[in-house]
N, CA, C and O atoms as CSV, one atom per row, in Angstrom:
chain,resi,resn,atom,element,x,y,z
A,1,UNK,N,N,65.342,16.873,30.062
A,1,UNK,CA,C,64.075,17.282,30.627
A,1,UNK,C,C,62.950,16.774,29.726
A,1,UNK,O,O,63.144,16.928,28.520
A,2,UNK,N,N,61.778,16.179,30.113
A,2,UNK,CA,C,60.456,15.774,29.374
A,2,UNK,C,C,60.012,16.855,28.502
A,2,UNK,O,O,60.129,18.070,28.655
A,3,UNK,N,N,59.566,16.292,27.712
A,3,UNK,CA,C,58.772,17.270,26.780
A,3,UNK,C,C,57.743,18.300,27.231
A,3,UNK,O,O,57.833,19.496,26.953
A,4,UNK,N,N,56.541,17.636,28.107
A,4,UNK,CA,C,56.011,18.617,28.855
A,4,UNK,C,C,56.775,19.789,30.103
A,4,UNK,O,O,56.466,20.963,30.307
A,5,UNK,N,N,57.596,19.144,30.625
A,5,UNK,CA,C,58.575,20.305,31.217
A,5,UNK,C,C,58.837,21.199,30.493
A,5,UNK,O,O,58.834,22.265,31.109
A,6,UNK,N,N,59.162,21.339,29.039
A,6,UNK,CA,C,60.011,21.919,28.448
A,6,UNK,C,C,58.722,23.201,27.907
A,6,UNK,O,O,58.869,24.416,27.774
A,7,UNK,N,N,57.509,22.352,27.694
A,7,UNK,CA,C,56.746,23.363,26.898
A,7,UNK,C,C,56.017,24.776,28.233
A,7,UNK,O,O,55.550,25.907,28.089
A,8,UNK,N,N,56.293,23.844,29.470
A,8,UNK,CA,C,56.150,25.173,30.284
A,8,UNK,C,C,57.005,25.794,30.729
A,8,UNK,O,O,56.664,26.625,31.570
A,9,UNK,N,N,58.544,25.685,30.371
A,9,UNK,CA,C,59.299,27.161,30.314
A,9,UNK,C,C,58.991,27.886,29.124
A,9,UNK,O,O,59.287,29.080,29.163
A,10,UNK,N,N,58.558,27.531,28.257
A,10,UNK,CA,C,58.623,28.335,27.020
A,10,UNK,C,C,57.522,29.345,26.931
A,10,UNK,O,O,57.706,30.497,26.538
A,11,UNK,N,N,56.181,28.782,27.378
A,11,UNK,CA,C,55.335,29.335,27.190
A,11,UNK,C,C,55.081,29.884,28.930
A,11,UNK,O,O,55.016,28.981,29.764
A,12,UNK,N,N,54.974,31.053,29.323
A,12,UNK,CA,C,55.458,31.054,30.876
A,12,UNK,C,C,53.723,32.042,31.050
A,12,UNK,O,O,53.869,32.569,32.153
A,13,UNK,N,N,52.727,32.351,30.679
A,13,UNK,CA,C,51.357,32.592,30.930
A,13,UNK,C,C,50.978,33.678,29.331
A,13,UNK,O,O,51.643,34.069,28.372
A,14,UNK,N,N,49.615,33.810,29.770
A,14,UNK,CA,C,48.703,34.497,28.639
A,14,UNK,C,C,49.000,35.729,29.252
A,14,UNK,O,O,49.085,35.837,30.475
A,15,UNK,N,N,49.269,37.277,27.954
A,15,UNK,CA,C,49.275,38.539,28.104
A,15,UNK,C,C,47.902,38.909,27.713
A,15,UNK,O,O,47.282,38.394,26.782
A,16,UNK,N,N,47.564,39.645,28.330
A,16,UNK,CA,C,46.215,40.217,28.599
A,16,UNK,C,C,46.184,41.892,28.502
A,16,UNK,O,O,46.823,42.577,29.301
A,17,UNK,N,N,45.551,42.340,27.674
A,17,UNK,CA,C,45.712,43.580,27.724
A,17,UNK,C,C,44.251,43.918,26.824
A,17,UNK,O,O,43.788,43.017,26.125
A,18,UNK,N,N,43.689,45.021,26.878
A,18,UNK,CA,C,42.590,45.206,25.893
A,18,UNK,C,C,42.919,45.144,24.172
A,18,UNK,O,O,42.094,44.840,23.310
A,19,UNK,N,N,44.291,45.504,23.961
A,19,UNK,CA,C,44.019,45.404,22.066
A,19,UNK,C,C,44.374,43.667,21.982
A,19,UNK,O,O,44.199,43.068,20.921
A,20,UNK,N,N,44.989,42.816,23.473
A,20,UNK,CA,C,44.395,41.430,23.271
A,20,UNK,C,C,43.712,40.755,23.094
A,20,UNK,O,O,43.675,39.708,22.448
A,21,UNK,N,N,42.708,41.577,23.976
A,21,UNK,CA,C,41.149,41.347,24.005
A,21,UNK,C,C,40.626,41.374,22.463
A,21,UNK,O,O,40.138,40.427,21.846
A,22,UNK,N,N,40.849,42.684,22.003
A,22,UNK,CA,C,39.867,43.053,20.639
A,22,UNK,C,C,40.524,41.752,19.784
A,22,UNK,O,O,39.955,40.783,19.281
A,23,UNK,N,N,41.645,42.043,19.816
A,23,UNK,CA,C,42.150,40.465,18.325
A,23,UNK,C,C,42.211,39.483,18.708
A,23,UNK,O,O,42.779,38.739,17.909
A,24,UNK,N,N,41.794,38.839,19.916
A,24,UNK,CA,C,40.991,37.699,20.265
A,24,UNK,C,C,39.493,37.600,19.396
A,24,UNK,O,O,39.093,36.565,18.862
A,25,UNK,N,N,38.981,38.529,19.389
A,25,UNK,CA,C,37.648,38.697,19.001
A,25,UNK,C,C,37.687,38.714,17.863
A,25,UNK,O,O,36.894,37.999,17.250
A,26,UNK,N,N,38.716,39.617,17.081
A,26,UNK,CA,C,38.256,40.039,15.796
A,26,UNK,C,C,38.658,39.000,15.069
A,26,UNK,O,O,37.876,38.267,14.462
A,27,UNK,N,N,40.598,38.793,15.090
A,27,UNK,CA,C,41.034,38.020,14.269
A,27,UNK,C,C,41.658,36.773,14.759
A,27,UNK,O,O,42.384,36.205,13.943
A,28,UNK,N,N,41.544,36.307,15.761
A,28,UNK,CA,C,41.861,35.222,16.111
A,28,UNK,C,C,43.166,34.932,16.718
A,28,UNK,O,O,43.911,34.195,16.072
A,29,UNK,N,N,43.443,35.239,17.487
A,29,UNK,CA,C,44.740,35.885,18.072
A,29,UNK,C,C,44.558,35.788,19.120
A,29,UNK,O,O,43.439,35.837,19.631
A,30,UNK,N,N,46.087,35.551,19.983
A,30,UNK,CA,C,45.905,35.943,21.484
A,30,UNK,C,C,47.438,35.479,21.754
A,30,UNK,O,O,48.168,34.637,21.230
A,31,UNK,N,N,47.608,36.513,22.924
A,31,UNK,CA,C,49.374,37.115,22.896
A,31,UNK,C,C,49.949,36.378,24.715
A,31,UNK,O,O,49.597,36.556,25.881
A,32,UNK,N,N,50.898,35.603,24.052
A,32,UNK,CA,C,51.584,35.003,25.297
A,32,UNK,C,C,53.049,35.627,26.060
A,32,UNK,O,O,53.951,35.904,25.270
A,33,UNK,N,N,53.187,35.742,26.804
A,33,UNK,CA,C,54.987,35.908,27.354
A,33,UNK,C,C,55.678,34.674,27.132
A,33,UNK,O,O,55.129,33.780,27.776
A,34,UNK,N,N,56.537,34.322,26.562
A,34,UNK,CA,C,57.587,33.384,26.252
A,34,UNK,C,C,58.767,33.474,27.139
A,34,UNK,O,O,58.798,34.344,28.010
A,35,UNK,N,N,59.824,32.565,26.967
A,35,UNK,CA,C,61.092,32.926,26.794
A,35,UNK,C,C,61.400,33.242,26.369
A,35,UNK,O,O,60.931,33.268,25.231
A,36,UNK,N,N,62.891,34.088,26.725
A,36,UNK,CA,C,63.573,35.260,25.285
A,36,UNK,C,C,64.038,34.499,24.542
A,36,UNK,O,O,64.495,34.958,23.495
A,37,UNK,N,N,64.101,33.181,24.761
A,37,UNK,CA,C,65.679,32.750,24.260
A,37,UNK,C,C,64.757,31.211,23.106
A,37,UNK,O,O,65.281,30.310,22.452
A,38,UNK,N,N,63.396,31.532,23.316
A,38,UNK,CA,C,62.843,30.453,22.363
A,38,UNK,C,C,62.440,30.711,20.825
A,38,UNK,O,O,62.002,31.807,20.475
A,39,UNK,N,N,62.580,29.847,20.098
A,39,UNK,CA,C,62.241,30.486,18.827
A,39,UNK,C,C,60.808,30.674,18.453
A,39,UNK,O,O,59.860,30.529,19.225
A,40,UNK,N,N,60.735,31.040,17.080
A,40,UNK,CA,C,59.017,30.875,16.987
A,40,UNK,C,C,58.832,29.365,16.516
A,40,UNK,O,O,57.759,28.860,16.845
A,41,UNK,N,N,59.546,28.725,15.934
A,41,UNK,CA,C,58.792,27.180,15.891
A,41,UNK,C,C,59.168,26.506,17.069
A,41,UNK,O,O,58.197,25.795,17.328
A,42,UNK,N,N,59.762,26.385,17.661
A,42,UNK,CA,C,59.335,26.528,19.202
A,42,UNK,C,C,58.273,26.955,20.360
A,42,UNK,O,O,57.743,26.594,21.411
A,43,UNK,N,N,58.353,27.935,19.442
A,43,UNK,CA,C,56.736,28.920,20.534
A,43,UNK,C,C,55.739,27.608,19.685
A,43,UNK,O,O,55.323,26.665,20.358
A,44,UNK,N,N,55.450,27.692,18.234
A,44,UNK,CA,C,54.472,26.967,17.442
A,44,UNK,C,C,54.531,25.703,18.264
A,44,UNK,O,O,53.683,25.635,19.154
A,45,UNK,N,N,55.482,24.550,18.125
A,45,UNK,CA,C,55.482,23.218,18.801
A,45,UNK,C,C,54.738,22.990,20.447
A,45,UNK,O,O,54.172,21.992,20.892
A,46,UNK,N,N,54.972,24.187,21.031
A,46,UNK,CA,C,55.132,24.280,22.724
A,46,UNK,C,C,53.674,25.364,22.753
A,46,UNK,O,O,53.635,25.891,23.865
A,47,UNK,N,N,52.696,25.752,22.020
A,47,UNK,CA,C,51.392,26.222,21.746
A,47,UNK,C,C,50.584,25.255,21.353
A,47,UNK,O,O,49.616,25.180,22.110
A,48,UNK,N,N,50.559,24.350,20.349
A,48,UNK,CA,C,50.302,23.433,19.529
A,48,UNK,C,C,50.149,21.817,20.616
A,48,UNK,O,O,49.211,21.078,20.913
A,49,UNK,N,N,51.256,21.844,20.852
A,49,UNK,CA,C,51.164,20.956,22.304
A,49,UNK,C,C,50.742,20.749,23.470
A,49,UNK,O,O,50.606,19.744,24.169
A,50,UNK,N,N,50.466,22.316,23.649
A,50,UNK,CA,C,50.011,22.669,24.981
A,50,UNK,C,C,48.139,22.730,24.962
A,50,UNK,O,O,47.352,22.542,25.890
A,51,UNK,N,N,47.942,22.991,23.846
A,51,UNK,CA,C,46.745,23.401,23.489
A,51,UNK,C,C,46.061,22.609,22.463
A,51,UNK,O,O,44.867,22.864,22.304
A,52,UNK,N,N,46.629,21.626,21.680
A,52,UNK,CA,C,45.782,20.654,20.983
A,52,UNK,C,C,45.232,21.393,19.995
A,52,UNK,O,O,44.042,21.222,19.728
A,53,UNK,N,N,46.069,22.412,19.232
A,53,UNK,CA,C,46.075,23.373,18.253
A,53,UNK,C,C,46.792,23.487,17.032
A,53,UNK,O,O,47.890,22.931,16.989
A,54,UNK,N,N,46.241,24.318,15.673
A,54,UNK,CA,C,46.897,24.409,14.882
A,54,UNK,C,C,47.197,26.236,14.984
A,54,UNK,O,O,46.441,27.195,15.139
A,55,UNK,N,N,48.229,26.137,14.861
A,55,UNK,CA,C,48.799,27.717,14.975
A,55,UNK,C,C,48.779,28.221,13.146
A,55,UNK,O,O,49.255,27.369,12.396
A,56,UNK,N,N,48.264,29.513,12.485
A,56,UNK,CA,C,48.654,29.864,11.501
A,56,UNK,C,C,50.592,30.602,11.343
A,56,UNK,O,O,51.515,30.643,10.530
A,57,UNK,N,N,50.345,30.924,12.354
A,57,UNK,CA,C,51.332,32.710,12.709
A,57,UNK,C,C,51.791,32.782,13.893
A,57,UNK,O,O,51.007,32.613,14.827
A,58,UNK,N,N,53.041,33.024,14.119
A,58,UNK,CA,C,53.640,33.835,15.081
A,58,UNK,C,C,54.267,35.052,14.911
A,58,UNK,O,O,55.098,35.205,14.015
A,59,UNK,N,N,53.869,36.193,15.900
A,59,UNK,CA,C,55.319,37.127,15.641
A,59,UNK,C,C,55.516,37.513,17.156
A,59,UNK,O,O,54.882,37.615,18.206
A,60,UNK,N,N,56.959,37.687,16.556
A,60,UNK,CA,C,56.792,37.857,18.273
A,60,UNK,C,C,57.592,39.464,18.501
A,60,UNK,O,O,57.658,40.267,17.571
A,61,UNK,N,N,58.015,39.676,19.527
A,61,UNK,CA,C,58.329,41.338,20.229
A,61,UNK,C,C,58.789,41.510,21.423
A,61,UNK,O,O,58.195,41.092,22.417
A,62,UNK,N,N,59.868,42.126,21.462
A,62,UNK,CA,C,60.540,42.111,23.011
A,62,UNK,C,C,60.226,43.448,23.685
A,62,UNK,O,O,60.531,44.598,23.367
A,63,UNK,N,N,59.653,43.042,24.524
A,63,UNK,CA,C,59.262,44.783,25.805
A,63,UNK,C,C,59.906,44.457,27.067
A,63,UNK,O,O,60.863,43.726,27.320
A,64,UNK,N,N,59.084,45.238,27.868
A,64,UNK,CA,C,59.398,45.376,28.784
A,64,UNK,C,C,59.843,44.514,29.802
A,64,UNK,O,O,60.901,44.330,30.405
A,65,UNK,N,N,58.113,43.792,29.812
A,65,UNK,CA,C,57.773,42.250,30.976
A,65,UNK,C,C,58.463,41.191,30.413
A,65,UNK,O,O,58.450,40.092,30.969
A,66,UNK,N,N,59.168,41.414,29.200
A,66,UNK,CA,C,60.127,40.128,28.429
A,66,UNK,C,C,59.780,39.691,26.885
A,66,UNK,O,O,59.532,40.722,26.260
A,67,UNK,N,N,59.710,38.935,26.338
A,67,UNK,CA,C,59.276,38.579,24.930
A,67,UNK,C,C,57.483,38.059,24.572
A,67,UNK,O,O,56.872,37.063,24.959
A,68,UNK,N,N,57.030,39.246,23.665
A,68,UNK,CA,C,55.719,38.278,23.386
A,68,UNK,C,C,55.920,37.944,22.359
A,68,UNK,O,O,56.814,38.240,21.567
A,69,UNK,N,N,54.556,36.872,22.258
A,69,UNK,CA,C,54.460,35.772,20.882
A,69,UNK,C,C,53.035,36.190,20.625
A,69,UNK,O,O,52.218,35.606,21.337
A,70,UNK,N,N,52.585,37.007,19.831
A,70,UNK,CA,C,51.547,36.890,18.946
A,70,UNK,C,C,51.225,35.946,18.697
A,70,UNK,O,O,52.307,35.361,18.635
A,71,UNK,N,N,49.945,34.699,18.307
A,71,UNK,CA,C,49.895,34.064,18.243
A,71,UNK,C,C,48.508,33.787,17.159
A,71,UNK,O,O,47.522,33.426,17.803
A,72,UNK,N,N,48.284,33.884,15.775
A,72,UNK,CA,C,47.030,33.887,15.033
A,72,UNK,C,C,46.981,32.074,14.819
A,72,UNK,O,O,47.956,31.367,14.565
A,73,UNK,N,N,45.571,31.624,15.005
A,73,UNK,CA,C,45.207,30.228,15.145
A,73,UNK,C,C,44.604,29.956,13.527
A,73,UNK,O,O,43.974,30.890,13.031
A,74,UNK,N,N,44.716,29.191,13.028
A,74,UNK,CA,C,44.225,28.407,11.840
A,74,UNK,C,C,42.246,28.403,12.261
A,74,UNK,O,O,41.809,28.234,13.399
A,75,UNK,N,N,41.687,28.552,11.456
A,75,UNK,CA,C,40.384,28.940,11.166
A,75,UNK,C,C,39.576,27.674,12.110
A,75,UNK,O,O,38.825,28.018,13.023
A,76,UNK,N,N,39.723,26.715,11.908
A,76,UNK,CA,C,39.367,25.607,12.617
A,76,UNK,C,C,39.475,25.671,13.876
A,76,UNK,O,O,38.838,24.753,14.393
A,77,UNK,N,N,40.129,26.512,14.828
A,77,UNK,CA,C,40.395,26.553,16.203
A,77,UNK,C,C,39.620,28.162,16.392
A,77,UNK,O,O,39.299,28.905,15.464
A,78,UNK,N,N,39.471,28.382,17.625
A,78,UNK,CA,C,38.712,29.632,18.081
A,78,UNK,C,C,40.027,30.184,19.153
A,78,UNK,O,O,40.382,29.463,20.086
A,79,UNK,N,N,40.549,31.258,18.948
A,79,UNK,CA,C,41.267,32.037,20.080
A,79,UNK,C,C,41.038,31.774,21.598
A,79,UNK,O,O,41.763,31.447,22.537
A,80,UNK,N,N,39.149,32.181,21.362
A,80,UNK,CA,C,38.163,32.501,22.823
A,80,UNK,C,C,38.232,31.001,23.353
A,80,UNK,O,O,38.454,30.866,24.556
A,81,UNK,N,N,38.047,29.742,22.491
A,81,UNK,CA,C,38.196,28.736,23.328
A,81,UNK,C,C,39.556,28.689,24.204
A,81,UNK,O,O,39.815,28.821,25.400
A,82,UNK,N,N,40.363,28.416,22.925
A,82,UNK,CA,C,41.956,28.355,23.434
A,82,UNK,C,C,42.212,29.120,25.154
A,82,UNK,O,O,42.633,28.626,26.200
A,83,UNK,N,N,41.646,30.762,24.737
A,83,UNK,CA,C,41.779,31.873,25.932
A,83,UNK,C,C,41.519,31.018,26.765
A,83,UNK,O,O,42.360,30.770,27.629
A,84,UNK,N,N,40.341,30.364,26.738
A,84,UNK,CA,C,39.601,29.893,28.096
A,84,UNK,C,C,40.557,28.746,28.719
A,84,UNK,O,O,40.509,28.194,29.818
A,85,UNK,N,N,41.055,28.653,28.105
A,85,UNK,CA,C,41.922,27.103,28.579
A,85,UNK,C,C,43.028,27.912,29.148
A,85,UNK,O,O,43.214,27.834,30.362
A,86,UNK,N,N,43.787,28.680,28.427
A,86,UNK,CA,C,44.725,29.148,28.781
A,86,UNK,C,C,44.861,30.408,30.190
A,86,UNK,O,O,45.832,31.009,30.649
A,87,UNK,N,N,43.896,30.411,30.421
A,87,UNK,CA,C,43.168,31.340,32.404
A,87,UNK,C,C,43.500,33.075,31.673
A,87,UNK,O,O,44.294,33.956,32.002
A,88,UNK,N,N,42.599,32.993,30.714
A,88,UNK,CA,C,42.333,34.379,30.184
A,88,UNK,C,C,41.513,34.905,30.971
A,88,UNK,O,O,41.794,35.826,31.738
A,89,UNK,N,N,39.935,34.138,30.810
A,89,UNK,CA,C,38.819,34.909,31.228
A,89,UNK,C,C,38.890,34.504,32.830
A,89,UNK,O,O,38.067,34.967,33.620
């Protein structure tokens, strides 16, 4: 499968929730649904790719709707832009 195929199973949309909202704002952050089954330098490569980004951080967390990826961006990039690309707002 192509590389771009691959980075949209991994990364499968933006989680949205209000304490998303606030650490979008505050610290630069913003929280995706993944696959369960991807790693975090995986999530990093398939974020980074998708978005023309430098990622600092991942963590990620399994709930309910499936696995999130926390996602804190390197100082040089803005969350709120990223958001916007990614059909936040």
């Amino acid at each position: 499968m192509s590389e771009p195929a691959l980075r949209h199973r991994i990364i499968l949309h933006a989680y949205v929730t209000e304490k998303s909202m606030d650490e979008m704002e505050r610290m630069n952050k913003l929280e995706f649904v993944v696959d369960r089954r991807a790693s975090r330098d995986e999530i990093r490569r398939a974020v980074e790719a998708t978005y023309q980004c430098k990622v600092a951080k991942i963590n990620t967390k399994i709930v309910r709707v499936g696995k999130i990826a926390t996602v804190k961006f390197s100082k040089d990039f803005s969350a709120e832009d990223i958001g916007g690309r990614a059909g936040v707002f």
